[in-house]
BATI-10404 format. One record per residue (C-alpha): residue in one letter; x, y, z. Coordinates in steps of 0.2 Angstrom, whole numbers. Layout:
! BATI-10404
@r a&east X&north Y&up Z
...
This chain:
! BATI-10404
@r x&east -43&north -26&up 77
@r x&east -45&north -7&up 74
@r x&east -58&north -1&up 61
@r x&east -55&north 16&up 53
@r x&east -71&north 26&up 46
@r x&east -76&north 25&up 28
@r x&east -63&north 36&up 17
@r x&east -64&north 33&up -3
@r x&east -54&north 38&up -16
@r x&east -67&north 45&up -30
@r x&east -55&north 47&up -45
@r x&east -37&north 51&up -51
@r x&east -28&north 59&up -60
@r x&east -10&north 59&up -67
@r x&east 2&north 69&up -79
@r x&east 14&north 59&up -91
@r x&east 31&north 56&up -84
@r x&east 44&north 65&up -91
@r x&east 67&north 69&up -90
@r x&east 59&north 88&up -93
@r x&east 43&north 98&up -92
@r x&east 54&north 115&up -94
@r x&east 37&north 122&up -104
@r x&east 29&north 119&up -89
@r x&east 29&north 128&up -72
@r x&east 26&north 119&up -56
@r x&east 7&north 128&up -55
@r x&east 5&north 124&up -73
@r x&east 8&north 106&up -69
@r x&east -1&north 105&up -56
@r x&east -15&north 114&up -62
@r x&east -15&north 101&up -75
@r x&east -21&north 85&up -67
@r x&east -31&north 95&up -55
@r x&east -42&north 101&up -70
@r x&east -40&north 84&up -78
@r x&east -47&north 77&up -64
@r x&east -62&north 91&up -61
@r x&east -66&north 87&up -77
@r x&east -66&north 67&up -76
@r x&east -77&north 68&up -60
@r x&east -89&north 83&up -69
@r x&east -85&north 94&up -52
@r x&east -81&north 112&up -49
@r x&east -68&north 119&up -35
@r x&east -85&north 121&up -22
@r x&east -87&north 101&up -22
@r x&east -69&north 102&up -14
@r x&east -67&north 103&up 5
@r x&east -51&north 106&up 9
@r x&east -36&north 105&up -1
@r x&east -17&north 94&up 8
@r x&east 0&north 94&up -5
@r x&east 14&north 86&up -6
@r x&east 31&north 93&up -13
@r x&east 49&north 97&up -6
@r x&east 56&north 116&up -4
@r x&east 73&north 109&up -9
@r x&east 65&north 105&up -29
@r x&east 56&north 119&up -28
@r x&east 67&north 132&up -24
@r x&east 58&north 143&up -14
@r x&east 53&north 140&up 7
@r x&east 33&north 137&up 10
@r x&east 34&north 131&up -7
@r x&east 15&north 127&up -8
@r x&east 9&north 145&up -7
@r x&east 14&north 149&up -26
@r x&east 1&north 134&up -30
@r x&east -12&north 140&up -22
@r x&east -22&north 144&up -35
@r x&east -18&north 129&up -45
@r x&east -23&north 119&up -34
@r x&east -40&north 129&up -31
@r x&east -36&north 131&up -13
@r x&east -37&north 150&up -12
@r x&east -51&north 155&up 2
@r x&east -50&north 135&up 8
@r x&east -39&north 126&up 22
@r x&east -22&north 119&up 14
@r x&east -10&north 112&up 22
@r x&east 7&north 104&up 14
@r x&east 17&north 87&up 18
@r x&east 36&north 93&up 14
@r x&east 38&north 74&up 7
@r x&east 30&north 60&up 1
@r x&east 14&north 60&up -6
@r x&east 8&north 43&up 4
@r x&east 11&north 53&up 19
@r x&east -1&north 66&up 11
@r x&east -15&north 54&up 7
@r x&east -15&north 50&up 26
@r x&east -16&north 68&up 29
@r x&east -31&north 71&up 19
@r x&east -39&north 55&up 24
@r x&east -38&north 61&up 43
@r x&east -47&north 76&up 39
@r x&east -61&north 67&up 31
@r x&east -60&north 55&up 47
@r x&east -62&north 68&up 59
@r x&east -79&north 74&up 50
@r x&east -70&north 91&up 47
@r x&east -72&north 88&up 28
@r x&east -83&north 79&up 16
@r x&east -72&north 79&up 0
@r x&east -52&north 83&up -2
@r x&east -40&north 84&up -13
@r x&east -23&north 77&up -11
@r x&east -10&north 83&up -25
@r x&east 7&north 79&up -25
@r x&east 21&north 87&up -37
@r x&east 40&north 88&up -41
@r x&east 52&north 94&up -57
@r x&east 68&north 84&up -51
@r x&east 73&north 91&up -69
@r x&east 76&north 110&up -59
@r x&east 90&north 106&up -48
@r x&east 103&north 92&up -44
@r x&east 96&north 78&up -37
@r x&east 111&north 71&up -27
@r x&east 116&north 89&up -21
@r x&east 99&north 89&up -12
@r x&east 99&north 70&up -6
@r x&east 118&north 74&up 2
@r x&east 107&north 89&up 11
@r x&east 99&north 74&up 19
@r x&east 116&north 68&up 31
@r x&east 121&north 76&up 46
@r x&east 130&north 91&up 40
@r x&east 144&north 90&up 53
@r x&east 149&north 70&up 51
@r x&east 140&north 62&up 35
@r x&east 137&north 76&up 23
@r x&east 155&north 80&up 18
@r x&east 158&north 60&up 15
@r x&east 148&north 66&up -2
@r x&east 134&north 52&up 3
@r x&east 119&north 53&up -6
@r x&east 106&north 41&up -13
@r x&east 117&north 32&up -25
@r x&east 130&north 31&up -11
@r x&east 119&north 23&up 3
@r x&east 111&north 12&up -11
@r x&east 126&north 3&up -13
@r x&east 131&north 2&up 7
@r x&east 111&north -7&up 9
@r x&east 112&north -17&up -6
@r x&east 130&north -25&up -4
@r x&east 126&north -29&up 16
@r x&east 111&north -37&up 9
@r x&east 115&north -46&up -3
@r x&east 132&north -53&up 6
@r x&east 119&north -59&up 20
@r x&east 109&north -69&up 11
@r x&east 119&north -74&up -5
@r x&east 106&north -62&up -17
@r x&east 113&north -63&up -34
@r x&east 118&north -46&up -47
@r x&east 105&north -57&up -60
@r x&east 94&north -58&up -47
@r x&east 91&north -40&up -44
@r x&east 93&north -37&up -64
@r x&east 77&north -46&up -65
@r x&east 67&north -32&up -55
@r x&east 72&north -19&up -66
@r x&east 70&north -30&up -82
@r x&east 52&north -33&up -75
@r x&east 45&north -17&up -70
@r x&east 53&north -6&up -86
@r x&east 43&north -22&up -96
@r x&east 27&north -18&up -86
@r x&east 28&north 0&up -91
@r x&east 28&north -2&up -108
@r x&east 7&north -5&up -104
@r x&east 9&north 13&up -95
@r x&east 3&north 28&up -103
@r x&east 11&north 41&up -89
@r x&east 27&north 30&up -87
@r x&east 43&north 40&up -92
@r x&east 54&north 27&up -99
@r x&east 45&north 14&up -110
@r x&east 59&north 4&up -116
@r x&east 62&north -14&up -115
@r x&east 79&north -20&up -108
@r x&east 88&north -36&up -103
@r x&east 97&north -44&up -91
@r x&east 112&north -43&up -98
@r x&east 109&north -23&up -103
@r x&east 107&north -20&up -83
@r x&east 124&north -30&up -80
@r x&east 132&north -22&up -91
@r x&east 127&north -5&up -88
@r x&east 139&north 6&up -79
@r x&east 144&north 4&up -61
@r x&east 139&north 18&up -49
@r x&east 141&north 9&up -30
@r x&east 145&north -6&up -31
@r x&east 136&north -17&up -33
@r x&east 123&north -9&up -42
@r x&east 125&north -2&up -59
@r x&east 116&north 14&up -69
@r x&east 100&north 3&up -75
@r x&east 99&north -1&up -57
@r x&east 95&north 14&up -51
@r x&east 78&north 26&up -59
@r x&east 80&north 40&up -67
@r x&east 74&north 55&up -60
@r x&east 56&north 63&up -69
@r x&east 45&north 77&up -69
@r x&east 27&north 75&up -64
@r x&east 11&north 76&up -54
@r x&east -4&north 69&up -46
@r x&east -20&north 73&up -40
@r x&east -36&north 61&up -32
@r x&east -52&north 67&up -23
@r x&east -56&north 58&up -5
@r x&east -74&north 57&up -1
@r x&east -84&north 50&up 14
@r x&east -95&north 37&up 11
@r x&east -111&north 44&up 7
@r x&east -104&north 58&up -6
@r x&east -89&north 44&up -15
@r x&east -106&north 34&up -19
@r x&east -115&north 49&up -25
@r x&east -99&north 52&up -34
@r x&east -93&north 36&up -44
@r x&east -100&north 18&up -45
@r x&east -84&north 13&up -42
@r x&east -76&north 19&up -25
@r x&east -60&north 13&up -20
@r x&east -62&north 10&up -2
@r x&east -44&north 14&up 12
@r x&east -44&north 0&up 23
@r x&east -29&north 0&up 32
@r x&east -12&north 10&up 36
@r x&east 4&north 8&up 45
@r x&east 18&north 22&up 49
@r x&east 36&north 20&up 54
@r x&east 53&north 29&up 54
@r x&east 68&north 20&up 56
@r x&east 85&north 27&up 63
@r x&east 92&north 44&up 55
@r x&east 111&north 38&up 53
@r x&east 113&north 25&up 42
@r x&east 125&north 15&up 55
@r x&east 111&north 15&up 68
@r x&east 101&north 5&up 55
@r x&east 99&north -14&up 51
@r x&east 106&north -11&up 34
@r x&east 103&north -30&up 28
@r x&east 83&north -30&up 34
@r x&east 68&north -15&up 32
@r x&east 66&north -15&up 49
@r x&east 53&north 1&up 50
@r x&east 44&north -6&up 35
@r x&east 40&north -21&up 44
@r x&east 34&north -14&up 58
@r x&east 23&north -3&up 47
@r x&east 15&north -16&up 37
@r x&east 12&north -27&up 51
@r x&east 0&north -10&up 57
@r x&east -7&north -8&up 41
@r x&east -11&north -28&up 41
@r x&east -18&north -29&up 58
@r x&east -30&north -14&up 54
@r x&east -35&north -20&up 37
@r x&east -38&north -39&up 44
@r x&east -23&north -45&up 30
@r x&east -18&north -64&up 40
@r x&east -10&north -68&up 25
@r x&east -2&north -54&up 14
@r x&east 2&north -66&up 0
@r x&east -16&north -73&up 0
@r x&east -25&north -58&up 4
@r x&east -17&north -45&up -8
@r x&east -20&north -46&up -26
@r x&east -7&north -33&up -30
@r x&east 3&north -20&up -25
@r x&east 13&north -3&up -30
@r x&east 30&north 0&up -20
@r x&east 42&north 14&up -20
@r x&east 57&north 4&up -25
@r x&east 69&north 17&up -27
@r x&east 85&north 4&up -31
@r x&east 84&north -14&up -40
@r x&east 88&north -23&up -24
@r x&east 78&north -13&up -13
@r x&east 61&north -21&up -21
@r x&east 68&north -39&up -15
@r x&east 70&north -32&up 4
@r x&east 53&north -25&up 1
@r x&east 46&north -42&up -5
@r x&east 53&north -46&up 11
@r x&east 47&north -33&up 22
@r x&east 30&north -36&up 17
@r x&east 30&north -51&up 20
@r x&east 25&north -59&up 3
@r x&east 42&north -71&up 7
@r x&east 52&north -75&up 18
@r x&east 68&north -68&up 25
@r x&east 80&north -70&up 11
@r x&east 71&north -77&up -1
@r x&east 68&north -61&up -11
@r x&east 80&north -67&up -25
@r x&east 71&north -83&up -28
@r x&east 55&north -75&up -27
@r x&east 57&north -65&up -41
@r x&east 67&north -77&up -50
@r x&east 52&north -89&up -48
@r x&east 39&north -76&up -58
@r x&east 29&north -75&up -42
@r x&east 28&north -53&up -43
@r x&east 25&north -55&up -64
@r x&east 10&north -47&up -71
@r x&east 6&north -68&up -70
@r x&east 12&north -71&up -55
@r x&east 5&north -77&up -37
@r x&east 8&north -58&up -31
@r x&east 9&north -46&up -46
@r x&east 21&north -29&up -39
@r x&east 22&north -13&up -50
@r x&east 13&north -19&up -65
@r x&east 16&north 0&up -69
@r x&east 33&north -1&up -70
@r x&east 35&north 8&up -54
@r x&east 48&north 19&up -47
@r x&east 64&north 11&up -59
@r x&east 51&north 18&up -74
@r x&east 47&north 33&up -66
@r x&east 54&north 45&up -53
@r x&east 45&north 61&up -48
@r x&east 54&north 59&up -31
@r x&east 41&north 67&up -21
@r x&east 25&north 62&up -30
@r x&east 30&north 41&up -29
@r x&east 19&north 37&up -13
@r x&east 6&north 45&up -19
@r x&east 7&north 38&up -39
@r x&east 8&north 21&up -31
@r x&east -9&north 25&up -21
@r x&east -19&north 32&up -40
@r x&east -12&north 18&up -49
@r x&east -19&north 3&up -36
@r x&east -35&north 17&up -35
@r x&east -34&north 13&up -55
@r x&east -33&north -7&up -52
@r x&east -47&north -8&up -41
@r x&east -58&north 1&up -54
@r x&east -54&north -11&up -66
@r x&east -47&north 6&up -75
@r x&east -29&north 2&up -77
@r x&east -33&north -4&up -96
@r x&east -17&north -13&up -101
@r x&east -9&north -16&up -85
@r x&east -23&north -22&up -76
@r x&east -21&north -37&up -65
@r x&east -37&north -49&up -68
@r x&east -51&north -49&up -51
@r x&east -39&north -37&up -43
@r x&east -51&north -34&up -24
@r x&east -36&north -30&up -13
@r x&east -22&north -19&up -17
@r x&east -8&north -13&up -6
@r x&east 4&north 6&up -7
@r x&east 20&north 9&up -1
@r x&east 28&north 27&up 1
@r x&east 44&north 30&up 10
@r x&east 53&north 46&up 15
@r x&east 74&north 47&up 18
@r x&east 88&north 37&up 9
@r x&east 86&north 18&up 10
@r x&east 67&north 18&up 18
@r x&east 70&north 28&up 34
@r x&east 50&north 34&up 35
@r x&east 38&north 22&up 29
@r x&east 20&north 23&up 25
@r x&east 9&north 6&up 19
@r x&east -8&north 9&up 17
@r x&east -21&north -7&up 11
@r x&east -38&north -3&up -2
@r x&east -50&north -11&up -6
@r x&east -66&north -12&up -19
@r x&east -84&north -13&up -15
């Protein structure tokens, strides 16, 4: 088994969630967790190393888009460097730098205003422009292909993948940042309108402004830094096909093999026993059960049941999202690394009304593309 150095997450910091921050800039909302978090941590900009962010050029409407928050970050006269998508893939980046004993502290932030331009105009930007991209496929599209191949294979039910989104928008309700906090049912989701069959509106998220920011320490300065270090165990990457066609559609075929990574390293046998909660970048209803899946917290297939057994309730065997996830909040680019602050949170005991009891072990998912092309798992743990 591989060992990675010792990397801690020191502290977090997160904005609220919301359809639109117009009174806000992207710097301004950056700078507004990255101060939060200076302040939570009682550091100044010399206590950070190195600065990685995360954000899309596409949202932002500019190219190098992480050179207007340079000074929002605080990396002006520091090394910076960007990852142009998910923020999961950003922690990785900044923990490397740690690993390679170039830095003692940095700072990972990740941002994105989905309110500034057309979501589904930049997600059809995805697609082969000669082939795919005139088809008018986008997220929504491609959704509906995975979720009706899936489903039809394994006999997953409409009520079954209601219950997800019934779940996690009832989770966020304990979520402070969460963008919607509205309890719904199962019979609201079914009867919601039908965007790709056979997922409806309230099977999809809705699209949210935000950001966040966390410090990474080595070992000596995260214990210098806070009692509580959150300690990065494990990681696994792995990108599936680009088209869609070259791609097992019914099964997460890249996440699999990036979990089974991220397990090996972190010495998870067992990922139902060994975990004691995890945060996933569930970007449709049905897509959570293939995840379930894919992580191996069921077997092939059994996703419906699994959630129709209770097992990923706040109270179940294997509690998933308890902060509503990505069905309650959808920054696109900022998800991977809001699911790593919010286990960060859990295994601090600092997730006050979503915390999951004697949480130890907690697992993160980011993913890049449509339907989980690039996929990131990475395992923490407590002291």
């Amino acid at each position: 088994m591989t060992k990675i150095g010792k990397v801690a997450i020191v502290g977090v910091a997160q904005t609220k969630y919301e359809e639109d921050k117009i009174d806000q800039t992207y710097s301004e909302l950056v700078f507004e967790v990255v101060k939060k978090l200076h302040n939570n941590l009682g550091i100044t900009n010399d206590d950070v190393g190195c600065v990685i962010t995360s954000s899309n050029d596409f949202n932002d409407g500019r190219t190098i888009a992480n050179m207007a928050i340079q000074d929002a970050v605080g990396s002006v006269r520091k090394a910076e460097s960007r990852v142009s998508g998910d923020g999961a893939f950003a922690f990785m980046y900044g923990a490397m730098r740690i690993l390679s004993e170039s830095y003692d502290t940095v700072m990972v932030v990740s941002h994105c205003k989905c309110s500034e331009v057309s979501q589904y105009l930049v997600n059809n930007t995805i697609f082969d422009p000669y082939y795919q991209r005139h088809l008018g496929l986008d997220q929504i599209s491609s959704a509906g292909l995975m979720a009706n191949m899936y489903m039809n294979k394994y006999g997953v039910t409409e009520k079954q993948a209601a219950k997800v989104v019934v779940k996690n928008r009832k989770n966020a309700l304990n979520n402070p940042y969460a963008h919607l906090r509205e309890e719904i049912t199962i019979k609201d989701v079914l009867n919601s309108k039908m965007m790709a069959y056979p997922l409806k509106e309230l099977d999809f998220p809705p699209f949210s402004d935000g950001a966040v920011a966390m410090l990474l320490a080595k070992e000596d300065v995260a214990k210098k830094m806070t009692e509580t270090p959150v300690w990065f165990k494990g990681y696994g990457n792995c990108t599936d096909a680009y088209y869609l066609g070259n791609r097992n559609m019914t099964d997460l075929i890249g996440l699999e093999l990036a979990a089974k990574e991220a397990y090996r390293m972190a010495g998870v046998n067992n990922p139902r026993d060994n975990l004691d909660v995890c945060e996933i970048s569930e970007s449709f209803s049905v897509h959570e059960l293939m995840i379930y899946e894919a992580l191996g917290l069921c077997d092939k297939g059994e996703g419906g049941k699994f959630i129709e057994n209770g097992e990923t309730e706040m109270n179940g065997s294997i509690p998933v999202n308890p902060s509503g996830g990505v069905l309650s909040s959808n920054p696109t680019m900022a998800n991977g690394l809001i699911r790593v602050a919010e286990i960060a949170l859990q295994l601090q005991g600092n997730a006050d009304k979503r915390q999951v009891s004697n949480a130890k072990t907690g697992l993160a998912y980011g993913m890049n593309g449509i339907c989980s092309q690039g996929n990131c798992v990475l395992i923490f743990g407590g002291e």
